[in-house]
C-alpha positions, 0 to 999 in steps of 0.5 A: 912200514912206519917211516916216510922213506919206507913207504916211498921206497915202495911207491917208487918201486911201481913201474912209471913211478915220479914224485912231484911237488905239484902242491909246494915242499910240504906234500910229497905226491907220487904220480904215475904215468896213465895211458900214455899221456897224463899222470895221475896221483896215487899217494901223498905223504905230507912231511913232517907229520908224526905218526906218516899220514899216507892219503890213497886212492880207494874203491869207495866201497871199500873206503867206508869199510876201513873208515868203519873198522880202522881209528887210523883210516879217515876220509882224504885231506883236502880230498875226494872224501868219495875216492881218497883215504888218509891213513894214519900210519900208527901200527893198527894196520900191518905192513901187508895191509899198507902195501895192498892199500898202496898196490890198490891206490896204484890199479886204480890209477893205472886202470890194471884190474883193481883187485880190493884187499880184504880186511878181517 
């Protein structure tokens, strides 16, 4: 998972799933509907960035590990630094690994039972 449009495909794919453009053309946000009433962000992608900068969500704990462990991990941009990765998408984590990112990103936002992927 590499391209813009890969990932999308998969952020689309959760139930509840929108993009929206709330910060202008340049950042796409993929908002999922909460409890009924307000939507929350659980990814950006900002366009035209080579290689993807994906920003998710993160348990914080789990947020420093990957920041320690991972070039490709940094604190969100223009973010919670506490709560929000960016990830550059350059291959250093696999294609299951974004998608358990993403999926995390996602029941955090959702209050689903947030399960926290493991890293080795």
């Amino acid at each position: 998972m590499k391209t813009h449009k890969e990932v999308e495909d998969f952020l689309l794919s959760f139930p509840n799933t929108r993009l929206d453009y709330p910060f202008g053309e340049e950042v796409a946000v993929y908002k999922v509907k909460h409890k009924d009433k307000d939507e929350k962000m659980f990814a950006l992608i900002p366009h035209d960035k080579t290689p993807v900068n994906l920003s998710l969500k993160c348990d914080p704990k789990l947020a420093v590990v990957l920041r320690d462990n991972y070039e490709s991990v940094m604190p969100g941009y223009h973010l919670s630094k506490k709560h929000w990765n960016t990830i550059l998408l350059t291959g250093q984590l696999n294609e299951v690994e974004i998608k358990d990112l993403i999926t995390h990103s996602y029941n955090l936002v959702t209050e689903n039972p947030a399960t926290i992927p493991t890293f080795k």
